[in-house]
N, C-alpha and C positions, 0 to 999 in steps of 0.2 A: 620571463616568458608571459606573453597575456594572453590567459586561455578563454575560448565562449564565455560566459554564463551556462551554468547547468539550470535551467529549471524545473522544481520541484514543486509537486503539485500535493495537496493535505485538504480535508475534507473532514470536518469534524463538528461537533455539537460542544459548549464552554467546557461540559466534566470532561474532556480527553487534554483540555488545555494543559495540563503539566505535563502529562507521557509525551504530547507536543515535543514540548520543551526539552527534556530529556532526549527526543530524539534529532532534534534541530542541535544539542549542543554535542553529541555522540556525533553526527556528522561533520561538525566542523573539526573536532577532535582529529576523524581519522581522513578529513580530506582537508589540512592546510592551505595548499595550492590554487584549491578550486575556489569559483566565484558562484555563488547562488543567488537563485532568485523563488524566492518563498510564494509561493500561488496559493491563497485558503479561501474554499469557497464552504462559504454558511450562510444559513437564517435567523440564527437567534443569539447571538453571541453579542452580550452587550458592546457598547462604544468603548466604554473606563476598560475592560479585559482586552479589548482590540488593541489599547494605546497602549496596555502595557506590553503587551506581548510585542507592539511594535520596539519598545524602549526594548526588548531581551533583543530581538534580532538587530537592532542597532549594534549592542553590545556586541554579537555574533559575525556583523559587518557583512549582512543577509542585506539584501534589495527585499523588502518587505509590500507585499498586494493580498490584503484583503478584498474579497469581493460579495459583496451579500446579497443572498439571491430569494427572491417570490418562493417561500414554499408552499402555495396554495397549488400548484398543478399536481404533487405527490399526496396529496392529502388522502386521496383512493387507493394509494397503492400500500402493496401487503409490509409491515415495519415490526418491527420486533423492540423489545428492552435492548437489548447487544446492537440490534443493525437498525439504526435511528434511518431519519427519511436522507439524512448527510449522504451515505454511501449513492445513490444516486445520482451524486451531483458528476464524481466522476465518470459514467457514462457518457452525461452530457454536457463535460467541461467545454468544449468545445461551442456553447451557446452564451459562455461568458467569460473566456478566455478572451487577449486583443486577438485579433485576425492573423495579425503576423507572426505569433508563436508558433515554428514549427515541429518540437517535439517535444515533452515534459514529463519528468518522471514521477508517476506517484506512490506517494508511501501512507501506507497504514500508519496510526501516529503509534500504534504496537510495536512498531520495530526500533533493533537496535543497530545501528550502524559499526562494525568493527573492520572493515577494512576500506579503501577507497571506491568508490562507483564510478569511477570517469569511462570504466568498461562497458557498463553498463546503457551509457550515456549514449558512446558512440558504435554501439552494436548495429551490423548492416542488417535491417529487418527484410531483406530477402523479399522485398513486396508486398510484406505482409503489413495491416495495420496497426498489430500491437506484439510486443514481447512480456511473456509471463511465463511464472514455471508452473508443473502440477507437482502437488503433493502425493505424491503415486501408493505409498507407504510400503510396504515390503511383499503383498502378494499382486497390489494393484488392482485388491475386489472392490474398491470405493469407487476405482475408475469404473469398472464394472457395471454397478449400480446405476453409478450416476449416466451414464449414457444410455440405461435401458429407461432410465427415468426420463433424461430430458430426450429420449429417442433423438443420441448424436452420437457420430463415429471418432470425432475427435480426444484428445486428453481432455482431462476438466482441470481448467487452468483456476488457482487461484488471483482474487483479485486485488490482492493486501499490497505486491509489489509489480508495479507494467512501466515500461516505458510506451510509452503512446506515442505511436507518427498522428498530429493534428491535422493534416490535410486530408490524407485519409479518410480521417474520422467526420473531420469538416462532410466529406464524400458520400458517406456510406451510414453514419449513425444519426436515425432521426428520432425523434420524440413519439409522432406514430406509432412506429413498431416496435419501442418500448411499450407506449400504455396496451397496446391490443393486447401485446403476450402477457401485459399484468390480469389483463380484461379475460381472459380466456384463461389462463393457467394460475390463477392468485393463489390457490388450494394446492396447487404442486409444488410451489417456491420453496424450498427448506430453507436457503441462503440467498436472498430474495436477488440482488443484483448479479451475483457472483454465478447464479442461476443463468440470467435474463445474458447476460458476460459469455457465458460459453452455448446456451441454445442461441444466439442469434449470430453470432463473431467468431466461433470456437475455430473455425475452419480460417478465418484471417489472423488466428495468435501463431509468431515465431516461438518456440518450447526452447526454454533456457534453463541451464542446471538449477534444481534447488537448494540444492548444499551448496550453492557459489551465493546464490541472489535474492533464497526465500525460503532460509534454512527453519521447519517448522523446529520448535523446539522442544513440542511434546512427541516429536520423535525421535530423537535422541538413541535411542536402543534401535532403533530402524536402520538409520544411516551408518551407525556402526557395523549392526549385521548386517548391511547389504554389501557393506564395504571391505567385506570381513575385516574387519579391526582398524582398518587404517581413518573411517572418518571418529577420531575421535575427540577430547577435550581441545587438545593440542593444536588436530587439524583447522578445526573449526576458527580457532584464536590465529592464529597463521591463514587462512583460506577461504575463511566466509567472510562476504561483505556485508549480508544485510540478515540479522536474525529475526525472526518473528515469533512473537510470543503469543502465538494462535489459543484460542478457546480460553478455560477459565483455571485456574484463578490466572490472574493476570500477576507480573513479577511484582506489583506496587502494592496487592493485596498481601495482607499481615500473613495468610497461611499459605503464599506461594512457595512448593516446593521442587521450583524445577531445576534444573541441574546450571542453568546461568541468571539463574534470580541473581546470584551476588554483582556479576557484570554489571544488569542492570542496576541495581542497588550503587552499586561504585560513581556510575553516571548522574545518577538522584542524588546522592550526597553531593557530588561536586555543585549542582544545580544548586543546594541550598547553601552552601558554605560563600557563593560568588556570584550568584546572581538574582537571589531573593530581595 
């Protein structure tokens, strides 16, 4: 059978280049079948880390697109150590994507892929321009907050895992009404695009389970209790496709103690036994 191309979109500064890696070869691991095509949009990543990375996705039998883009427009806008000027770019992939790309999924290079995303792929987004899940956590006071923050009625969708309709986007997301809301509210941003993601769009996201697509994994004790007992190690390895290893330590950091550090770990070691 000869399925699409799934395209997958990645956004990142050279230090994520291994968790990269890690997670390009976690997906091929649990989707055989599918055909990828790697979309990375950067400004600073040298030429010699691009070729290599292209030799890994050759390895991986990925359609490999680097795209390197002017980061002098982002230079005003509010950036953190964690959230480099990179997260931005998915916003406005759509200004350096081909034209003809009509939908593409992006991943956080955090996460870990454990089961197939072809569901993921071809989910009917209902009108809507983008599909993402919220992180709600067990009382849903962060939803709370955050909507009295960014004075919005919707979920606060995170923005580590979306499938994006591009035409749409092509449609409705301009550069403008990015910099004004950076220009007016820089001081409000905690999570500077993830912010900018749900005050201007929040109302065009389809809401997709997070324990299927955007499983946080410092919450872990959440999904259990909410589940009463049934999300647990087991379901997770059987039932989640996409994990994310949200906030800090990350599973590559020596004192990450979270409950699928090892997973990841398991995926890192394959990375350097086969393809270093």
């Amino acid at each position: 059978i000869i399925m699409e191309e799934i395209n997958i979109l990645v956004t990142l500064d050279k230090s994520y280049i291994k968790p990269l890696k890690v997670m390009l070869l976690s997906l091929k691991a649990t989707n055989v079948d599918c055909r990828f095509s790697i979309w990375l949009l950067h400004d600073s990543i040298p030429e010699a880390e691009i070729n290599h990375l292209r030799g890994f996705t050759d390895k991986l039998d990925y359609d490999f697109h680097p795209l390197k883009i002017d980061a002098t427009y982002w230079q005003t806008a509010p950036t953190l150590k964690q959230y480099p000027t990179e997260m931005y770019y998915r916003l406005l992939c759509t200004e350096y994507l081909p034209a003809d790309l009509e939908r593409i999924i992006y991943l956080d290079p955090d996460t870990l892929i454990l089961n197939p995303i072809e569901a993921l792929w071809s989910i009917d987004l209902k009108g809507n321009m983008i599909a993402a899940a919220s992180h709600l956590g067990l009382t849903g006071i962060n939803q709370t907050i955050n909507n009295v923050r960014l004075r919005t009625k919707s979920e606060y969708f995170n923005s580590g895992v979306m499938l994006l309709d591009l035409n749409k986007m092509r449609a409705k997301v301009n550069k403008s009404d990015i910099l004004d809301l950076i220009k007016d509210h820089a001081k409000e941003l905690v999570l500077p695009d993830q912010d900018i993601l749900n005050y201007l769009y929040g109302n065009q996201i389809l809401s997709i389970p997070e324990e299927i697509w955007n499983f946080d994994t410092r919450a872990n004790i959440v999904h259990f209790a909410k589940s009463r007992g049934q999300v647990d190690t087991n379901w997770v390895i059987a039932n989640t496709s996409i994990l994310h290893f949200c906030g800090r330590p990350k599973p590559w950091d020596k004192h990450s103690i979270n409950r699928f550090t090892i997973l990841y770990q398991h995926y890192q070691r394959i990375l350097e036994l086969n393809y270093n």
